[in-house]
C-alpha positions as CSV (number, residue, x, y, z in Angstrom):
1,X,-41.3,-37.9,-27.7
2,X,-44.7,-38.3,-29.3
3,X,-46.8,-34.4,-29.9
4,X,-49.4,-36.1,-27.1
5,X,-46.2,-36.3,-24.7
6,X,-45.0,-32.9,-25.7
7,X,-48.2,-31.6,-24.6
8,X,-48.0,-32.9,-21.2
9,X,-45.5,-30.9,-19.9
10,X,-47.2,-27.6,-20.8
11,X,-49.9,-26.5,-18.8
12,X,-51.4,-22.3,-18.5
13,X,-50.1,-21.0,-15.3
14,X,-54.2,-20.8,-13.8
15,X,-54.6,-24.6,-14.5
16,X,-51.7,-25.2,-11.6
17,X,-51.8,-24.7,-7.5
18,X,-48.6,-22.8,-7.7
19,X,-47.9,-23.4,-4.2
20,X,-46.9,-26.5,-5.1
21,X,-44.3,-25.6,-7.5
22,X,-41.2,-23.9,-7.9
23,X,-40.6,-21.7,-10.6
24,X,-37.6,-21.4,-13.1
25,X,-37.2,-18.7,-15.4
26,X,-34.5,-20.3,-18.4
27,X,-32.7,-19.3,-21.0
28,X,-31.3,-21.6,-23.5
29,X,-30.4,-22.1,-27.4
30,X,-31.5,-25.3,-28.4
31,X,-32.1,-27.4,-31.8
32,X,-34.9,-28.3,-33.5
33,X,-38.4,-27.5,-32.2
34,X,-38.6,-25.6,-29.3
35,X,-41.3,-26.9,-28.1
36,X,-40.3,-29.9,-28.1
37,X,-36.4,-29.1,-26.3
38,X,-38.6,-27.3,-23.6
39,X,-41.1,-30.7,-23.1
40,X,-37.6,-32.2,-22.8
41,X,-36.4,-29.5,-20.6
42,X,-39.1,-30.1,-18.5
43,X,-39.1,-33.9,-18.6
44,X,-35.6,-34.4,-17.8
45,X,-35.7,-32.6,-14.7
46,X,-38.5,-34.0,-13.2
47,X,-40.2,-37.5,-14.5
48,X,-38.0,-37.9,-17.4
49,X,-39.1,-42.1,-18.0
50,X,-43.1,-41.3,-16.5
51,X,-43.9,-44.7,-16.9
52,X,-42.8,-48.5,-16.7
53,X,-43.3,-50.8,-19.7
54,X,-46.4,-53.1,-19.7
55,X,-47.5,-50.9,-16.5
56,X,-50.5,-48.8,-17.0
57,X,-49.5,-45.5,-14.7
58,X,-48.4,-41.8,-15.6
59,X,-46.4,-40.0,-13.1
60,X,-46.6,-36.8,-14.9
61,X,-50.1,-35.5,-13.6
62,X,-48.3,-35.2,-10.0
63,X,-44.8,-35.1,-10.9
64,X,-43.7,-33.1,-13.6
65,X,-42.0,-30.0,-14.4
66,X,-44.6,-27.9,-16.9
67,X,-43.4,-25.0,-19.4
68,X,-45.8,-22.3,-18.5
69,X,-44.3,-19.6,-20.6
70,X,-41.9,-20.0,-23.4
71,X,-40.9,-17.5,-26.7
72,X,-38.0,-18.7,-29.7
73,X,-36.1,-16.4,-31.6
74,X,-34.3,-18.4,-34.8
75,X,-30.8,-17.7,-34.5
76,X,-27.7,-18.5,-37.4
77,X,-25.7,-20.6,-35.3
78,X,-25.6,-21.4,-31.4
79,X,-23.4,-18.4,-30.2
80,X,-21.0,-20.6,-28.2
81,X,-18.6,-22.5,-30.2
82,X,-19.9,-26.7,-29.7
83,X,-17.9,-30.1,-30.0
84,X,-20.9,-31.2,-30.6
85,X,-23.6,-29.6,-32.7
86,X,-27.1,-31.3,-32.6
87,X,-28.9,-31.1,-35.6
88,X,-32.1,-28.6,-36.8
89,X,-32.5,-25.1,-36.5
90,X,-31.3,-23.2,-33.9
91,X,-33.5,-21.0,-31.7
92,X,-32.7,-18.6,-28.6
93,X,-35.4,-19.5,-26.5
94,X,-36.1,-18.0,-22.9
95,X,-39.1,-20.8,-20.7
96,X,-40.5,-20.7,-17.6
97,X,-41.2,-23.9,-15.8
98,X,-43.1,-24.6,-12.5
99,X,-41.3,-27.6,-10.7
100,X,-43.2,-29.2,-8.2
101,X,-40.7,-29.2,-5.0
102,X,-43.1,-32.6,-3.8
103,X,-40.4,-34.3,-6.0
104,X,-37.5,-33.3,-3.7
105,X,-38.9,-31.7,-0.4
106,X,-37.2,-29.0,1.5
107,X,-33.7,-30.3,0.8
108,X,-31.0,-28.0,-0.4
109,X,-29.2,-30.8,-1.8
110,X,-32.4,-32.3,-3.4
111,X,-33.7,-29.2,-4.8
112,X,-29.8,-28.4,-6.6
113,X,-30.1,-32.1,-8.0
114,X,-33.4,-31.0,-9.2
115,X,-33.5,-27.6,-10.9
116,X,-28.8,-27.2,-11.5
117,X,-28.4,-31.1,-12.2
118,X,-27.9,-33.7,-15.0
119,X,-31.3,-33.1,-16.1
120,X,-31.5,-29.4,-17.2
121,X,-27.8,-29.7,-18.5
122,X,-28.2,-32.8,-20.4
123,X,-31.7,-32.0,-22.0
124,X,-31.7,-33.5,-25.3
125,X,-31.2,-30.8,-28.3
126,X,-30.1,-28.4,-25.2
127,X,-26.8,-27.6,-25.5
128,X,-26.7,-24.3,-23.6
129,X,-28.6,-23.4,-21.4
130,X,-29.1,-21.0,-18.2
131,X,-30.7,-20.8,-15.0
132,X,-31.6,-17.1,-14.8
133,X,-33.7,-17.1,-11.9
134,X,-35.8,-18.9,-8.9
135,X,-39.3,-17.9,-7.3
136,X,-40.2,-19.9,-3.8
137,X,-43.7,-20.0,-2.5
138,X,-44.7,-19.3,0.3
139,X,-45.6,-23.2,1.4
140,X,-41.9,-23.7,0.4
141,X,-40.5,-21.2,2.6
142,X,-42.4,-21.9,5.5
143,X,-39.9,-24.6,5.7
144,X,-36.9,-22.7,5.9
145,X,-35.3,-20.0,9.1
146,X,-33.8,-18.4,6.8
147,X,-31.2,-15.2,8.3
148,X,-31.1,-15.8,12.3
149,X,-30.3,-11.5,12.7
150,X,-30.9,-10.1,8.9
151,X,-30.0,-6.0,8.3
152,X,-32.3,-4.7,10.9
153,X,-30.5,-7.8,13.6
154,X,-26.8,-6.5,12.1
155,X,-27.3,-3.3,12.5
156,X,-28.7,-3.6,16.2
157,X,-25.8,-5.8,17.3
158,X,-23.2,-3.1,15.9
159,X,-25.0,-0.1,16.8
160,X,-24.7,1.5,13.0
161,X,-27.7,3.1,11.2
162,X,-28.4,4.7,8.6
163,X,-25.3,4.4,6.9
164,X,-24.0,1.7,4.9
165,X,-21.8,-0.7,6.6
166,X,-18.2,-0.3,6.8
167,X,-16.1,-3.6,6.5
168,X,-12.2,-3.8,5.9
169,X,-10.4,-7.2,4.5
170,X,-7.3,-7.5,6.5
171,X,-4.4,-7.8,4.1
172,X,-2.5,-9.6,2.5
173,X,-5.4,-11.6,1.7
174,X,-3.0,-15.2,2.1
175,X,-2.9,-13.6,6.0
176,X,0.0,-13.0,8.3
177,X,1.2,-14.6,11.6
178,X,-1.4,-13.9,14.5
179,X,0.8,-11.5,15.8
180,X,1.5,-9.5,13.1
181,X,-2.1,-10.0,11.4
182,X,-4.7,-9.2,14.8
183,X,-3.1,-5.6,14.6
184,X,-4.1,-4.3,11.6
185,X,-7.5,-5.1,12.5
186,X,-7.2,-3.0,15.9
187,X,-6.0,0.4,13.3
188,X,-8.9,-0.4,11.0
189,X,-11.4,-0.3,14.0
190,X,-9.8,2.7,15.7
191,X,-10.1,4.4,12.5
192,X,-13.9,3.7,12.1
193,X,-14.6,0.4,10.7
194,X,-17.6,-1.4,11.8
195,X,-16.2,-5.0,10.8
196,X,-12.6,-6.3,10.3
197,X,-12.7,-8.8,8.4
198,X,-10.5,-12.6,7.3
199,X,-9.9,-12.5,3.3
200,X,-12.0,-15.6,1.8
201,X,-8.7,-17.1,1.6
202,X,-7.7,-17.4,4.4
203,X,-9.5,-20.0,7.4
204,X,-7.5,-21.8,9.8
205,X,-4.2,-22.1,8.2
206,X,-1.2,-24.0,10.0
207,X,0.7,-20.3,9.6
208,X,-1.9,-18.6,11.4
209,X,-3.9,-20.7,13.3
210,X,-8.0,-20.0,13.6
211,X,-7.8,-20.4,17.6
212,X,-4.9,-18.2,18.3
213,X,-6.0,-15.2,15.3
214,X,-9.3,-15.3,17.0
215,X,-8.2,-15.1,20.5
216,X,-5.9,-11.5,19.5
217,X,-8.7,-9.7,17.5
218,X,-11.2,-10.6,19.7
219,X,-8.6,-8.9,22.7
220,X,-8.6,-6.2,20.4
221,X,-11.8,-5.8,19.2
222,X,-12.9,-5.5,22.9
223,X,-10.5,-3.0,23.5
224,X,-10.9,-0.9,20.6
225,X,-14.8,-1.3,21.8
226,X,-13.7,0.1,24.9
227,X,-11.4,3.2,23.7
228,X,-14.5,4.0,21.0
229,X,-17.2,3.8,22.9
230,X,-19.3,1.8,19.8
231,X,-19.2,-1.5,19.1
232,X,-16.9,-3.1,16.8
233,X,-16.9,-6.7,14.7
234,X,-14.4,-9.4,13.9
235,X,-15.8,-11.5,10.9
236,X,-13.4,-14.8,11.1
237,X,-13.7,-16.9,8.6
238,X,-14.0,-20.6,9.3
239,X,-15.0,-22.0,6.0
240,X,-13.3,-25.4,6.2
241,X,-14.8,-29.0,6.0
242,X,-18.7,-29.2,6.7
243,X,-18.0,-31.5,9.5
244,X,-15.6,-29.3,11.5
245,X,-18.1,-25.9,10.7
246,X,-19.8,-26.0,14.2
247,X,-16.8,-26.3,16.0
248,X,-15.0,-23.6,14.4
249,X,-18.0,-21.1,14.9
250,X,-17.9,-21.9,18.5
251,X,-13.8,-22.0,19.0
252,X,-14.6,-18.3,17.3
253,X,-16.8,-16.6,19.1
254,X,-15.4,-18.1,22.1
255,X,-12.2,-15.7,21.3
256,X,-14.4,-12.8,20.8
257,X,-15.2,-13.1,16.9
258,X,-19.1,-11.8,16.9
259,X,-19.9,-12.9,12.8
260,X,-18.4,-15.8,10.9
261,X,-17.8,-16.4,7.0
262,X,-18.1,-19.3,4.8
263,X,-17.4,-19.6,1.5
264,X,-21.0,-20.4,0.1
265,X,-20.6,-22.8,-2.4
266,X,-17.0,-24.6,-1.8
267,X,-19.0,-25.7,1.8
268,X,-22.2,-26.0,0.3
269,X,-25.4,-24.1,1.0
270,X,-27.0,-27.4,2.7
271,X,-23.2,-26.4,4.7
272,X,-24.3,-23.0,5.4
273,X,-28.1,-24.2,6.9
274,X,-26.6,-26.7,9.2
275,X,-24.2,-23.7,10.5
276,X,-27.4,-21.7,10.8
277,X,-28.9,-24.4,13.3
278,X,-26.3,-23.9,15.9
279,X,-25.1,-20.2,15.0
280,X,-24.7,-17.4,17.7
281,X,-23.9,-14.4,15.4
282,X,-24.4,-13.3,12.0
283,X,-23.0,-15.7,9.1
284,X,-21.8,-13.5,6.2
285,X,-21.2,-15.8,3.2
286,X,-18.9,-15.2,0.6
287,X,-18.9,-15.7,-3.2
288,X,-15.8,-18.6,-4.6
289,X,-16.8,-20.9,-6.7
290,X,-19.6,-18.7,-8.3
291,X,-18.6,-17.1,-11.2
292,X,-18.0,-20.9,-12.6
293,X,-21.6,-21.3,-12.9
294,X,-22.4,-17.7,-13.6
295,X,-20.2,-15.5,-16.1
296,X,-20.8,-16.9,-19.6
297,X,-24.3,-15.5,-20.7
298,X,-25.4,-18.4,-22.5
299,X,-24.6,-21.4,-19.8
300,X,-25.2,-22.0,-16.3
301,X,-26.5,-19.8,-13.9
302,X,-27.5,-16.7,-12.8
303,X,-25.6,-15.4,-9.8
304,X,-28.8,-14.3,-8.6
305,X,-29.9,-18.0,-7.8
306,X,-27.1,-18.7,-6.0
307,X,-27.8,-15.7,-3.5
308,X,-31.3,-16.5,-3.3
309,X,-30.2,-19.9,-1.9
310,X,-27.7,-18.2,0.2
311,X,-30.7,-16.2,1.8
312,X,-32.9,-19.3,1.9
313,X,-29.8,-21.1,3.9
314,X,-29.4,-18.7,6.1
315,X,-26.8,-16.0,5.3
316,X,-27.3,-12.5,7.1
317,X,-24.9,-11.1,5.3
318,X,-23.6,-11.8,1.3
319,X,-20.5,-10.7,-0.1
320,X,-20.9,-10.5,-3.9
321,X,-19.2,-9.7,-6.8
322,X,-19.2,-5.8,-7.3
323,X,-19.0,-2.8,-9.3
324,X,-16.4,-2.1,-11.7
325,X,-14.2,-3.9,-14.4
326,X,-12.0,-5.9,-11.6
327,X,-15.2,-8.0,-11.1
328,X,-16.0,-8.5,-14.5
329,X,-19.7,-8.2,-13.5
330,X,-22.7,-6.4,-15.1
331,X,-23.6,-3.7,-13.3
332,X,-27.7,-5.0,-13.9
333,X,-26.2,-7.7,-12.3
334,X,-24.9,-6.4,-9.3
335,X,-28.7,-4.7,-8.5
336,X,-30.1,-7.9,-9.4
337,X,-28.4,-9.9,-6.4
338,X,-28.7,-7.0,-4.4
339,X,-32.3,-6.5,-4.7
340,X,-32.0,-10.9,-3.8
341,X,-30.8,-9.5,-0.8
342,X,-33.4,-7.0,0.5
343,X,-36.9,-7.9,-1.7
344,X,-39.9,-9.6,0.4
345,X,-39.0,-13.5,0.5
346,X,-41.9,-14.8,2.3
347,X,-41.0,-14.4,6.2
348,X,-37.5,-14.6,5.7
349,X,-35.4,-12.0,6.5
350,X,-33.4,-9.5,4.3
351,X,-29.6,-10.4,3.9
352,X,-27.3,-7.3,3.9
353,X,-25.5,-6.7,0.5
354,X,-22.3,-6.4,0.1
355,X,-20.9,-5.8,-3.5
356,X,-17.3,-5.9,-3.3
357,X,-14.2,-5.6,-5.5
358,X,-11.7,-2.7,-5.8
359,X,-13.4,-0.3,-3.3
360,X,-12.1,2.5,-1.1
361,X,-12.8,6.5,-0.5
362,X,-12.8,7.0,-3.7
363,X,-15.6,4.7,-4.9
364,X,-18.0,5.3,-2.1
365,X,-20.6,7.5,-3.6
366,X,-20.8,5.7,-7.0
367,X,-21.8,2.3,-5.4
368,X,-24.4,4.2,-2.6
369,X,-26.1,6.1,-5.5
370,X,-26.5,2.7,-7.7
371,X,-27.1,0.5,-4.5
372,X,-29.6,3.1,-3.9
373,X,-29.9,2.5,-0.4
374,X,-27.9,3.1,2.8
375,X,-28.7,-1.3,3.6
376,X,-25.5,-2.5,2.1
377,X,-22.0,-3.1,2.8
378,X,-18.7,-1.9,1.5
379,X,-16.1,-3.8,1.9
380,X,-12.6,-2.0,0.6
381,X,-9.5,-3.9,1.6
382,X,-6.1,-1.9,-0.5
383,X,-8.7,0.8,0.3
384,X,-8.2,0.7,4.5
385,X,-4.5,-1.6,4.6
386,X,-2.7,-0.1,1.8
387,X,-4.0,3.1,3.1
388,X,-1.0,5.7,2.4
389,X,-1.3,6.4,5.8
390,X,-2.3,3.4,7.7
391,X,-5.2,1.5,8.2
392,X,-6.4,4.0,10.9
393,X,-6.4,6.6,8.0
394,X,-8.0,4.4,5.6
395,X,-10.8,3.8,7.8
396,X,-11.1,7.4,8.5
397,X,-11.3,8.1,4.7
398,X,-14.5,6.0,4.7
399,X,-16.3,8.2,7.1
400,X,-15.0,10.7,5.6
401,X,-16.4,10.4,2.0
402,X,-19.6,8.8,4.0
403,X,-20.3,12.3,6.2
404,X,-20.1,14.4,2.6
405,X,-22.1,12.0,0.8
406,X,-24.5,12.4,3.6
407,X,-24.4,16.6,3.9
408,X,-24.4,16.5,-0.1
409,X,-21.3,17.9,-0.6
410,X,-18.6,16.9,-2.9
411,X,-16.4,14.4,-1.8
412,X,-13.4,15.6,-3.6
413,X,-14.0,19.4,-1.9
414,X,-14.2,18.0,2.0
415,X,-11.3,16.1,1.2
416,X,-9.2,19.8,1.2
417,X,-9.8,19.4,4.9
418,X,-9.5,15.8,5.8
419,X,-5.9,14.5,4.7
420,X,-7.0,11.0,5.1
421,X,-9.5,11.5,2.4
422,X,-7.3,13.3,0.3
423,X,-4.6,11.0,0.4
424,X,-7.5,8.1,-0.3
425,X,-8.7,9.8,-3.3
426,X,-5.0,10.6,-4.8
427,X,-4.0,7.2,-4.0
428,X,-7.0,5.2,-5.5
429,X,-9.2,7.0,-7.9
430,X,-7.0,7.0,-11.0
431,X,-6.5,2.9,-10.9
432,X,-9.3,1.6,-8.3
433,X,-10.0,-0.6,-10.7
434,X,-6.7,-1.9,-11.3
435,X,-6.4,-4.7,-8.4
436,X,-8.2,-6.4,-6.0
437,X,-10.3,-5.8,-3.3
């Protein structure tokens, strides 16, 4: 790449109609000039070979990516250990690009191809490198529904304000026969949960069937509806092949399931927009796949993108890594997809958050006062079905901590008159970070 070309792909922010562009904040360690791995940065993912031999054109005045921003630090040695090691000094270098989304339209396939794909991972003198985070304008967006119901739509449906959500994952998260399973959901419920919920790994399995699971919680949920006088939620999950999506949403809700769950990225988030197309309640998406892309600091991406595309598909509701050592997830990371959630997106909708991992009683206040909102989820599943107690009692426990936290009063002092909460507390709080959710 000649200087004149390196040039090309740089432009100030004020010379560009940012409406017409995406833009992608990067971090990467590269070799050599940075200024020259970011022109290839930029090149690579958008016009890469900009013109034809013995042909007079240049697609890069309407086509490519430009670095708007970009700062090197030198460091010793690329921080990741490399087969192979390109040569020239290494720099820690952290560029923001505007991509014009003319080059891929608004197509969630497209637009992956585009700014997660061969060309940002195979930049030459780029060996690591990370997505940290995505801006849409508004002209992009306009394009997109977005969340059908959103918090303010969730909340209406189940009748629950000002108060986090209360979800509990059935358990054992592999799932029982129908019959044994649709149960535990009716205790949760009785107990106070607002949502019962499938584990992600479990859909419509030849030991418990999605049509006959459905068919008993949504008996139940309609009768604990009736005994409780509020309204309750079974969230089944139908994640499955993308072709077979829309019929298991509507064998669901059929039964009496009144949100669904899809496992974001194994289905795909082009998976989760089609499902919003013909959806009837809520879609919660759920987080597999995504720490693949997202744990290592230097290399891949963000978890933040990924729930920003969740969003843009659709989701009303995302289940995200959580709080605490289980998760293995920053806590700045946590408020970062959280804030994904709920921040203004153009017209689109908030999602709920739901940071999950390890939860129960005992961990309610500490995730409320970071979340620092009552518009999130909690979504404890040892912490209501491994209940000492029961279920019922481990739902109980929730509103329990939940009605101190709100009269700000120590949880651990209303628990001397609320056994279910004192039996939460003695039972989780000295390992809640030990196992799963």
């Amino acid at each position: 790449m000649q200087p004149h070309d390196i040039d090309a792909f740089f432009a100030p922010r004020a010379s560009l109609d940012m409406e017409a562009y995406l833009t992608l904040t990067f971090t990467f360690e590269c070799a050599g000039d940075p200024r020259v791995a970011a022109a290839h940065l930029a090149s690579e993912q958008s016009t890469a070979q900009w013109r034809r031999i013995g042909v007079h054109e240049d697609f890069r005045p309407r086509h490519a990516a430009k670095v708007l921003e970009l700062d090197a630090t030198p460091l010793p040695a690329f921080s990741v250990p490399l087969g192979v090691i390109p040569p020239g000094p290494v720099h820690r270098c952290r560029a923001v690009i505007a991509h014009p989304h003319g080059n891929f339209g608004a197509r969630l396939p497209n637009l992956i191809s585009a700014v997660l794909g061969e060309g940002v991972y195979f930049a030459p003198g780029i060996p690591l490198i990370r997505l940290e985070d995505i801006g849409f304008p508004a002209s992009y967006l306009a394009h997109f529904d977005g969340p059908q119901f959103g918090v303010a739509g969730v909340r209406e449906r189940l009748q629950v304000h000002g108060r986090p959500l209360f979800f509990g994952v059935i358990k054992p998260n592999i799932g029982l026969a129908p019959g044994d399973f649709a149960p535990l959901g009716y205790e949760g419920w009785m107990g106070g949960l607002d949502i019962a919920k499938d584990d992600e790994m479990l859909a419509d399995a030849p030991y418990s069937p999605l049509a006959e699971r459905a068919a008993l919680l949504g008996a139940l949920r309609a009768r604990a509806e009736q005994e409780t006088g509020v309204p309750k939620g079974f969230l089944c999950n139908i994640t499955d092949e993308v072709d077979r999506l829309a019929a298991l949403h509507d064998t669901a809700v059929a039964a009496g399931a009144n949100l669904v769950m899809v496992n974001a990225m194994p289905v795909g988030v082009s998976g989760v927009r089609a499902l919003r197309r013909v959806a009837r309640v809520p879609i919660v998406t759920h987080f597999p796949f995504i720490a693949a892309f997202g744990r290592l600091p230097a290399h891949g991406a963000h978890s933040r993108v990924f729930t920003r595309l969740q969003r843009l598909a659709g989701a009303d509701i995302v289940i995200m890594p959580g709080f605490g050592d289980r998760m293995m997830t920053p806590p700045d990371e946590v408020l970062e997809n959280v804030r994904a959630c709920l921040e203004p997106m153009g017209p689109l909708k908030p999602s709920l958050p739901v940071p999950g991992g390890s939860d129960s009683a005992a961990t309610l206040e500490a995730v409320y006062r970071r979340v620092g909102t009552v518009d999130f989820g909690f979504v404890p599943g040892r912490g209501v079905f491994a209940h000492p107690m029961g279920p019922r009692a481990g739902a109980a426990s929730l509103q329990q901590a939940w009605a101190a936290i709100a009269a700000g009063v120590p949880v651990d002092g209303h628990a001397r008159q609320h056994p279910e909460l004192r039996a939460a507390l003695s039972a989780f709080a000295p390992a809640q970070h030990a196992a799963g959710e």
